[in-house]
Backbone as XML, in Angstrom:
<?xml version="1.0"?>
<chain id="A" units="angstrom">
  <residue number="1" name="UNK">
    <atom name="N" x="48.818" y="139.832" z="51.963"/>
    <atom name="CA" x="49.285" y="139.935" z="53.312"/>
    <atom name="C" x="49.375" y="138.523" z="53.885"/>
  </residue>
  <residue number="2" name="UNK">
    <atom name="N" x="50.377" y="137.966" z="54.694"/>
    <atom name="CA" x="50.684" y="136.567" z="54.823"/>
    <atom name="C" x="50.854" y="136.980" z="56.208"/>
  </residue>
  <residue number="3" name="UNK">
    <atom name="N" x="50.401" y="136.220" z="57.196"/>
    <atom name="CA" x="50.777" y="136.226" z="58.776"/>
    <atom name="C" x="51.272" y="134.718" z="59.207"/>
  </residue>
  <residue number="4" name="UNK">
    <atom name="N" x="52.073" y="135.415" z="60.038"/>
    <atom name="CA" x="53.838" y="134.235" z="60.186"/>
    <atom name="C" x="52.935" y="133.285" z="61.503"/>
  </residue>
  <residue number="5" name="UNK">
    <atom name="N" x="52.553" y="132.126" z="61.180"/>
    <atom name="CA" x="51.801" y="131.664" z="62.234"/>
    <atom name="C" x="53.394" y="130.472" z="62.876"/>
  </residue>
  <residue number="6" name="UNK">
    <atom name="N" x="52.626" y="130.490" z="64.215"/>
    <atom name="CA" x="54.091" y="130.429" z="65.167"/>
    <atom name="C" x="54.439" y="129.100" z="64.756"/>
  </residue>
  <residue number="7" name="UNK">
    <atom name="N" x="55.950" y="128.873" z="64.782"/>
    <atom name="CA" x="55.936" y="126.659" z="64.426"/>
    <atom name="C" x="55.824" y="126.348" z="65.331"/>
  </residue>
  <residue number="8" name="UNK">
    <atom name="N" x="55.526" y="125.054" z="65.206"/>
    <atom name="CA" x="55.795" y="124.347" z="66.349"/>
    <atom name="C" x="57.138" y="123.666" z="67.084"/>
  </residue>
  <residue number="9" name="UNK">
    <atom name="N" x="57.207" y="123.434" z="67.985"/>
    <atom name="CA" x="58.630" y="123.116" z="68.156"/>
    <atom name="C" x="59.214" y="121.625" z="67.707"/>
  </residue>
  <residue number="10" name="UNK">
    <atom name="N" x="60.355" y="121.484" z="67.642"/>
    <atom name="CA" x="61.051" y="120.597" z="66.807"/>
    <atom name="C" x="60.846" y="119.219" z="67.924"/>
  </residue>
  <residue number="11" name="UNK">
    <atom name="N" x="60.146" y="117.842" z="67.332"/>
    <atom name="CA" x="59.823" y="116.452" z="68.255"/>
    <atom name="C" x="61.422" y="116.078" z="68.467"/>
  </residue>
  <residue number="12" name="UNK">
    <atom name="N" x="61.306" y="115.838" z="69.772"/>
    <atom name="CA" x="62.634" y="115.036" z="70.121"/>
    <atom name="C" x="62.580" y="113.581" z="70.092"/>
  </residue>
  <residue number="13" name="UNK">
    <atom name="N" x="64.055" y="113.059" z="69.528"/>
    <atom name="CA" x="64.177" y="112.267" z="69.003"/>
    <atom name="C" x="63.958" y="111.464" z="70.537"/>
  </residue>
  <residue number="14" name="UNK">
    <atom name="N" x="62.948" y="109.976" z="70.431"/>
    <atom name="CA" x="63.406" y="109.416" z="71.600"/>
    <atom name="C" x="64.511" y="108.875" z="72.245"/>
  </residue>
  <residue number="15" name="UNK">
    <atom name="N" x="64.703" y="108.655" z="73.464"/>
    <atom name="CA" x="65.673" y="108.286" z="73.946"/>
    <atom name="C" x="66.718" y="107.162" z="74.192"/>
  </residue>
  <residue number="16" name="UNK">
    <atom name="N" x="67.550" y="106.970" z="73.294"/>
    <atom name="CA" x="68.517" y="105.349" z="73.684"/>
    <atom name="C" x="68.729" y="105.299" z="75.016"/>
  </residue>
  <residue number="17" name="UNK">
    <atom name="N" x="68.756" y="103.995" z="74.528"/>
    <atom name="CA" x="69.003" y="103.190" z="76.182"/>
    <atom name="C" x="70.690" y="104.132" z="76.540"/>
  </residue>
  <residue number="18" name="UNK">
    <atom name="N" x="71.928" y="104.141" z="76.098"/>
    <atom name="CA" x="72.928" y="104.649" z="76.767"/>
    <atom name="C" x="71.794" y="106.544" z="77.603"/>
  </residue>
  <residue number="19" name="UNK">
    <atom name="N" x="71.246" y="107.093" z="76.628"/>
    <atom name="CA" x="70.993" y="108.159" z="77.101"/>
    <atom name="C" x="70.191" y="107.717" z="78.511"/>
  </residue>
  <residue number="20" name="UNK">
    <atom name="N" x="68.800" y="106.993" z="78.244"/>
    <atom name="CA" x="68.178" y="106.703" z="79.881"/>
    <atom name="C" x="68.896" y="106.365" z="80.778"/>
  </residue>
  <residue number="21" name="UNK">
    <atom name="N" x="70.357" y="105.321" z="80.550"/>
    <atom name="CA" x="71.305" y="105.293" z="81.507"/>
    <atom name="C" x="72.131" y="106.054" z="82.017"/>
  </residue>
  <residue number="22" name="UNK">
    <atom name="N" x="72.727" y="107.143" z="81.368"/>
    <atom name="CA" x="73.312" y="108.705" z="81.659"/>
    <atom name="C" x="72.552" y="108.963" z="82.646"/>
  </residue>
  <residue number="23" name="UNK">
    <atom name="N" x="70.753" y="109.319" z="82.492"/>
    <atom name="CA" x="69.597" y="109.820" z="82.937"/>
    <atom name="C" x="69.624" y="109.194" z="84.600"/>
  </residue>
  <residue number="24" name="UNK">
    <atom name="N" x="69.842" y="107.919" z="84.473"/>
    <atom name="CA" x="69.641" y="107.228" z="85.486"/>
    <atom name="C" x="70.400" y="107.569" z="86.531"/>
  </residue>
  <residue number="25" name="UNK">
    <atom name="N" x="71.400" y="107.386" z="86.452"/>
    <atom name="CA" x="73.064" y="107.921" z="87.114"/>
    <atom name="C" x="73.150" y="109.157" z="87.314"/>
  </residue>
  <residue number="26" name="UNK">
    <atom name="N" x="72.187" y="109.904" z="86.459"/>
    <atom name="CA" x="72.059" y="111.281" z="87.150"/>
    <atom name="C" x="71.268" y="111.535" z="88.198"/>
  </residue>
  <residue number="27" name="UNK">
    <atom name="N" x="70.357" y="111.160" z="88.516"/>
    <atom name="CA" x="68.923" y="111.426" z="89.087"/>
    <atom name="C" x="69.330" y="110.330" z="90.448"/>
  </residue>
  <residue number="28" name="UNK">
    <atom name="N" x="70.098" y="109.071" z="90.078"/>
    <atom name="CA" x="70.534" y="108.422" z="91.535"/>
    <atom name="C" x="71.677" y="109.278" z="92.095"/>
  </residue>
  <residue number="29" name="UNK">
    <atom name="N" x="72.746" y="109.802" z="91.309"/>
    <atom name="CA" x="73.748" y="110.508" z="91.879"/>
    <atom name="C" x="73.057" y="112.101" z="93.020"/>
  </residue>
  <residue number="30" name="UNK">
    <atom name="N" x="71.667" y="112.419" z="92.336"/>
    <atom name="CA" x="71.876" y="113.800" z="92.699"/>
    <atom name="C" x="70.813" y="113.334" z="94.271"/>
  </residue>
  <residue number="31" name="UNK">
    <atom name="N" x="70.040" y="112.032" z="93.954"/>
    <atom name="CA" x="69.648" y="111.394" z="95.341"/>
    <atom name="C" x="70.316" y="111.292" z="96.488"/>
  </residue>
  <residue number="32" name="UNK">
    <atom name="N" x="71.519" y="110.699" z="96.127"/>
    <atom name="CA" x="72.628" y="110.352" z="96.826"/>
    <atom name="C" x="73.173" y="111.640" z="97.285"/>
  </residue>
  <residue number="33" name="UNK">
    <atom name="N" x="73.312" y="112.326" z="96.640"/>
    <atom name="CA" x="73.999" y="113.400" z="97.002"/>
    <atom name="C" x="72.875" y="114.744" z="98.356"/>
  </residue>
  <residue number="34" name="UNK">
    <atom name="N" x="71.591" y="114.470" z="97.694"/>
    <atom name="CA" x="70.886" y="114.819" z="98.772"/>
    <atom name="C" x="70.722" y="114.258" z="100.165"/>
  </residue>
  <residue number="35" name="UNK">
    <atom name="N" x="70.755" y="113.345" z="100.282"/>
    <atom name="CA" x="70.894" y="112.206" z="101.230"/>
    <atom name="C" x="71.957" y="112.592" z="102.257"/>
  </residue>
  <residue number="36" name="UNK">
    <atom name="N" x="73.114" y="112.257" z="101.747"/>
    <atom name="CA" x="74.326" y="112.750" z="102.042"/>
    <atom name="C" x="74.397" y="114.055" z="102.863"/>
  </residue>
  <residue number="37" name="UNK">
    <atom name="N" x="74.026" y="115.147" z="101.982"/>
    <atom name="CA" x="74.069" y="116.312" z="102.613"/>
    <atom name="C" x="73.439" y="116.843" z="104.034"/>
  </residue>
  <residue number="38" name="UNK">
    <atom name="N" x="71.515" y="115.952" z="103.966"/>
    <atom name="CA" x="71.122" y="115.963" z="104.889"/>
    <atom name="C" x="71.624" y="115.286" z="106.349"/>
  </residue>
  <residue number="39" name="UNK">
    <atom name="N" x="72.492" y="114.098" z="105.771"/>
    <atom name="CA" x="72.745" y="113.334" z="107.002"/>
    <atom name="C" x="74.077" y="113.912" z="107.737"/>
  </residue>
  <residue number="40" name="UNK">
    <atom name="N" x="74.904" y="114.591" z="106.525"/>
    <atom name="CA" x="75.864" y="115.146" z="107.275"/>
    <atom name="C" x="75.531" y="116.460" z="108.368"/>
  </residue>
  <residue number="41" name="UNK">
    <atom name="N" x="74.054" y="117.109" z="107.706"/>
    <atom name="CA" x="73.687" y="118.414" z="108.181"/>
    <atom name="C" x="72.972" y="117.890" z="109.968"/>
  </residue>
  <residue number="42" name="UNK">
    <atom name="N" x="72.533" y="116.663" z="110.015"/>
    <atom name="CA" x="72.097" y="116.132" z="111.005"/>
    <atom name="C" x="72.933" y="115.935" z="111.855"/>
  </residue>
  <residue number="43" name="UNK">
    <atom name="N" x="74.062" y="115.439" z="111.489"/>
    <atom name="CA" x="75.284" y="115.155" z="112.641"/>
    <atom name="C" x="76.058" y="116.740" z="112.924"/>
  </residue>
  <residue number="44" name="UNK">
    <atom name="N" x="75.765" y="117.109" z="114.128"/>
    <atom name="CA" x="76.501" y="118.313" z="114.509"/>
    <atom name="C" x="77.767" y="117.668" z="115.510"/>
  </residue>
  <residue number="45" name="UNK">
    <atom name="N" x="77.629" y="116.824" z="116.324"/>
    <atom name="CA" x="77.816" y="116.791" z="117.153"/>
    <atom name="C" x="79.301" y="116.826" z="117.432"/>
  </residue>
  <residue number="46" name="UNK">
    <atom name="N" x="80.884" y="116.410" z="118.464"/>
    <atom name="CA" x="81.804" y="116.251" z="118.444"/>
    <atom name="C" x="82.726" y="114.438" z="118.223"/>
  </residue>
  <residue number="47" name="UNK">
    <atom name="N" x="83.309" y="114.345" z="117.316"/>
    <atom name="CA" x="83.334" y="112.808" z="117.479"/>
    <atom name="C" x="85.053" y="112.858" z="117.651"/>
  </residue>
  <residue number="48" name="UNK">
    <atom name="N" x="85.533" y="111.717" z="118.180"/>
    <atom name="CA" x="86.865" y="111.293" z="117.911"/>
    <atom name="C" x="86.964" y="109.917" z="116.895"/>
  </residue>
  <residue number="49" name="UNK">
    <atom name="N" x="88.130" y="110.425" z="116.351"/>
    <atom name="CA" x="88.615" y="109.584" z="115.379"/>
    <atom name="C" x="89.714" y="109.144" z="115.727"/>
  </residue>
  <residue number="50" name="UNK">
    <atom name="N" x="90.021" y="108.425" z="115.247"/>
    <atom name="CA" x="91.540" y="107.301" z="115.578"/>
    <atom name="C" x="92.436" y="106.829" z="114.424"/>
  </residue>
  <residue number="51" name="UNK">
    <atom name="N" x="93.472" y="107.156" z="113.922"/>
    <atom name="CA" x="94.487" y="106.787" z="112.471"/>
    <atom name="C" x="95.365" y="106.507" z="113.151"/>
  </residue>
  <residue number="52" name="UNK">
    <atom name="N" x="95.310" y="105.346" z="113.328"/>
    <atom name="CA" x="96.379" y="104.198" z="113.401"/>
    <atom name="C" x="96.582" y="104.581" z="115.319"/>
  </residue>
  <residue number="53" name="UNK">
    <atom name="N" x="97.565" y="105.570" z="115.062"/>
    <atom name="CA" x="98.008" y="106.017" z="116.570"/>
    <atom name="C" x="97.553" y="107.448" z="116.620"/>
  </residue>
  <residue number="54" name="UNK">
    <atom name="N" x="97.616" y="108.261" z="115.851"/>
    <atom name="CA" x="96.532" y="109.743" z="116.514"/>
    <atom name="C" x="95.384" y="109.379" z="116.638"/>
  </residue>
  <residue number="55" name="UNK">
    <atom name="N" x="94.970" y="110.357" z="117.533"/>
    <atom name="CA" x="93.283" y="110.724" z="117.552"/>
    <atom name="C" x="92.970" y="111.937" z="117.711"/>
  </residue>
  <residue number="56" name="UNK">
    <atom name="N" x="91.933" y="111.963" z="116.744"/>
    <atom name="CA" x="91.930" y="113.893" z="116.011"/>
    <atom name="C" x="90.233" y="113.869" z="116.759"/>
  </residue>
  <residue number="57" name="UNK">
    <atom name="N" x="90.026" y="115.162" z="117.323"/>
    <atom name="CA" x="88.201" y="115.256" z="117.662"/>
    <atom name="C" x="87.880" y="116.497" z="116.814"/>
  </residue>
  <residue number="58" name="UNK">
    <atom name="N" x="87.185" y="115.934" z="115.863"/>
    <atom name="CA" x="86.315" y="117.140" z="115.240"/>
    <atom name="C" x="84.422" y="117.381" z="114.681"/>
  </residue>
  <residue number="59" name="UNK">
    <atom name="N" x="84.293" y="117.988" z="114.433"/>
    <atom name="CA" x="83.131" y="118.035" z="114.123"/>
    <atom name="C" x="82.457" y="117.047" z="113.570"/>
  </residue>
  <residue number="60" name="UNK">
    <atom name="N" x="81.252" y="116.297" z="113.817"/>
    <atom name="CA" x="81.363" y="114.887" z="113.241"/>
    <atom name="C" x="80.419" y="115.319" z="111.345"/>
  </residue>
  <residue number="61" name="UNK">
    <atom name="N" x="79.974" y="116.646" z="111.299"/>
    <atom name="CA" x="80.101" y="117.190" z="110.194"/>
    <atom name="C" x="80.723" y="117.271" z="109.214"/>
  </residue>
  <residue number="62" name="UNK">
    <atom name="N" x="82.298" y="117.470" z="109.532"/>
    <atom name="CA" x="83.121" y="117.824" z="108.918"/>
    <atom name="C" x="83.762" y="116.212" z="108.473"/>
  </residue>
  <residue number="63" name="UNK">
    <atom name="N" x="83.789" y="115.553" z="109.406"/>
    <atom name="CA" x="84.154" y="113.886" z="109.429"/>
    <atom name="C" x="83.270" y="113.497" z="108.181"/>
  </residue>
  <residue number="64" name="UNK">
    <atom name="N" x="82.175" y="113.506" z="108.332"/>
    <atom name="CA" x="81.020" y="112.647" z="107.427"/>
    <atom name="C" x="81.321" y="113.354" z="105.736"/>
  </residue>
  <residue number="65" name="UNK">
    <atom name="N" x="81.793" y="114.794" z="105.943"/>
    <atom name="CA" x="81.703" y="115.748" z="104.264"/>
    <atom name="C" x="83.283" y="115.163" z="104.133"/>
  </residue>
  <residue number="66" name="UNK">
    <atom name="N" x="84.035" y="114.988" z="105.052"/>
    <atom name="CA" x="85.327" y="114.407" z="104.050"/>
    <atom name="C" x="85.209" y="113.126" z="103.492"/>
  </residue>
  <residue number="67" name="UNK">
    <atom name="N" x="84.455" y="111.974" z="104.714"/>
    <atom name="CA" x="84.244" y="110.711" z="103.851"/>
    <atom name="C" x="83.649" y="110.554" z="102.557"/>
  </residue>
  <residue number="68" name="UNK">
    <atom name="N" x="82.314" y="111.472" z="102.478"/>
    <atom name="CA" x="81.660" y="111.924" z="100.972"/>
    <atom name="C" x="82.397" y="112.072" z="100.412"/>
  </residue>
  <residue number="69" name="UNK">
    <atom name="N" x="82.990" y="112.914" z="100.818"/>
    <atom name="CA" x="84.237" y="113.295" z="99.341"/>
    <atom name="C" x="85.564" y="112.768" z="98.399"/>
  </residue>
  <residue number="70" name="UNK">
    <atom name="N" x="86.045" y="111.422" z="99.442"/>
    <atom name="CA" x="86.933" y="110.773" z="99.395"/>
    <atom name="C" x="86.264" y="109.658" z="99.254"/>
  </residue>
  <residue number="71" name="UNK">
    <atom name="N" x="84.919" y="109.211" z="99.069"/>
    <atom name="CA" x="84.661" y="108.293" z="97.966"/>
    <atom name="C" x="83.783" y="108.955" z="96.679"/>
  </residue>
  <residue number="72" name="UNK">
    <atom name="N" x="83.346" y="109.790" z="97.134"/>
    <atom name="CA" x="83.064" y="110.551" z="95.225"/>
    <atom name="C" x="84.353" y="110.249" z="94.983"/>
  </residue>
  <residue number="73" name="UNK">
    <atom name="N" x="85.714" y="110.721" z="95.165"/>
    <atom name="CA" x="86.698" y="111.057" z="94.103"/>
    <atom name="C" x="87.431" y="109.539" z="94.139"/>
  </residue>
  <residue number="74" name="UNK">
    <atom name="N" x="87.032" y="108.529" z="94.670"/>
    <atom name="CA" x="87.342" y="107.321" z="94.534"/>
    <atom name="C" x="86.392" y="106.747" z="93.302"/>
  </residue>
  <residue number="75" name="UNK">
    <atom name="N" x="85.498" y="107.057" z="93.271"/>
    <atom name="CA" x="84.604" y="106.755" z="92.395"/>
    <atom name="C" x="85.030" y="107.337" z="91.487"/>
  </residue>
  <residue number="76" name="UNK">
    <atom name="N" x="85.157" y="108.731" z="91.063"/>
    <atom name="CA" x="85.322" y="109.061" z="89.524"/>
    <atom name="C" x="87.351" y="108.715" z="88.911"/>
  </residue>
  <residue number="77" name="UNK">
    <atom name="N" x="87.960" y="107.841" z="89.913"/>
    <atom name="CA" x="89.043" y="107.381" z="90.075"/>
    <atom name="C" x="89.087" y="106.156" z="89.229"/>
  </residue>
  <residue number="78" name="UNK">
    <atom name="N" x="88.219" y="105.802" z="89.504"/>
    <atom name="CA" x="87.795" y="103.847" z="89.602"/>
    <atom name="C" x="86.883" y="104.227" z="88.079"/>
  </residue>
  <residue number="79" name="UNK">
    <atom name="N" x="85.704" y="105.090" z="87.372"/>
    <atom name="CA" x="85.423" y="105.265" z="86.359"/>
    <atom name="C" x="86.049" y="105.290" z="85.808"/>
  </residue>
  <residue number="80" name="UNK">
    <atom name="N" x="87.030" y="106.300" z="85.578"/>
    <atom name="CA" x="87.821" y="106.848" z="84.514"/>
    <atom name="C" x="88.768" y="106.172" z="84.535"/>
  </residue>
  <residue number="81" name="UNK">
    <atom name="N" x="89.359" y="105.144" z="84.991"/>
    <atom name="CA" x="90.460" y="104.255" z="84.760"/>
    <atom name="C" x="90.000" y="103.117" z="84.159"/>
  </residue>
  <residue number="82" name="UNK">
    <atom name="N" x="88.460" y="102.564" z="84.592"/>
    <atom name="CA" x="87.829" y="101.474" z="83.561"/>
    <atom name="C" x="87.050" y="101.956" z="82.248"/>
  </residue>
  <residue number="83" name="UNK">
    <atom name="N" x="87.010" y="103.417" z="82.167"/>
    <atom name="CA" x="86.335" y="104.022" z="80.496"/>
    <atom name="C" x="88.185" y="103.990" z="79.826"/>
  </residue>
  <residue number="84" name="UNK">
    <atom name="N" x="89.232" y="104.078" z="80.412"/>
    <atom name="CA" x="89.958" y="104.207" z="79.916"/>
    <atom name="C" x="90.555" y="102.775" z="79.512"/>
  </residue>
  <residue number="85" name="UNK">
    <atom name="N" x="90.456" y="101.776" z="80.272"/>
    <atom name="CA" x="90.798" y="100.592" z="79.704"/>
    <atom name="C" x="89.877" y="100.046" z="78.612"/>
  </residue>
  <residue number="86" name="UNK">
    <atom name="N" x="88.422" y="100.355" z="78.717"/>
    <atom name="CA" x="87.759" y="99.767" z="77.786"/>
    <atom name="C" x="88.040" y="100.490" z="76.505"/>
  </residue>
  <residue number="87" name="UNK">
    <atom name="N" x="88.047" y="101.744" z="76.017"/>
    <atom name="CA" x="89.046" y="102.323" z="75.315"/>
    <atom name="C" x="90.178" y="101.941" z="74.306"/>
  </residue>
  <residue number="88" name="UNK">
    <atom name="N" x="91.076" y="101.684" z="75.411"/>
    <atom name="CA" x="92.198" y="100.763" z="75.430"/>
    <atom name="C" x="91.985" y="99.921" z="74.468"/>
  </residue>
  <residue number="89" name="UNK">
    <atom name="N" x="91.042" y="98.875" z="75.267"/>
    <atom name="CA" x="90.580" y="97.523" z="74.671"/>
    <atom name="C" x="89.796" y="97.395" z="73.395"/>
  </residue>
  <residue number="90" name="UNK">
    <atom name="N" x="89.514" y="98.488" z="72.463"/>
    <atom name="CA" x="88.590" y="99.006" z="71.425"/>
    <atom name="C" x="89.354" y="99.127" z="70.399"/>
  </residue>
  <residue number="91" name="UNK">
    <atom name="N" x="90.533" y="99.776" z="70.273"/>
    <atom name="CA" x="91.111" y="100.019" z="69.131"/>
    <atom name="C" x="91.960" y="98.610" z="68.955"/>
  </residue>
</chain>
C-alpha cells in the first residue's frame, strides 16, 4: 500500500531585472491611477473651461477624468511608437 504524499509546489524561478521593471510600472501605474481617481472623486464642483474662443462649464469631475484619459492614451501613443522604433532599429 503506497500513500500519495502531497508535492510540493514548483520554486519560482527568480526574477530578471526586465521582469522587476514590468513589476515596477505596474504597481506605480496602478498608484497613479488610484490617486487620480481619488482626486477626480474630490473635485465635484462646477468649473469653466476656455478652447481658444468657447467656454464650456462642466463638472470639474468630468474635466479632470478626460484629462486622465487623454494623457494615459498619450502615453501608450508615445510607448508604442518608441517599442516600435527600437524594433525597427534591431533587425
Amino acid at each position: 500500500m503506497t500513500t500519495d504524499a502531497p508535492k510540493p509546489p514548483p520554486a519560482q524561478a527568480p526574477l530578471n531585472a526586465a521582469d522587476k521593471a514590468q513589476r515596477s510600472r505596474m504597481i506605480g501605474g496602478i498608484v497613479i491611477a488610484v490617486v487620480a481617481i481619488w482626486f477626480i472623486l474630490a473635485n465635484t464642483h462646477k468649473a469653466s473651461i476656455t478652447f481658444w474662443v468657447v467656454t464650456v462649464t462642466s463638472p470639474m469631475w468630468l474635466t479632470l477624468a478626460g484629462t486622465f484619459l487623454a494623457g494615459m492614451l498619450t502615453s501608450l501613443l508615445l510607448t508604442s511608437t518608441r517599442a516600435k522604433r527600437r524594433k525597427k532599429s534591431q533587425r
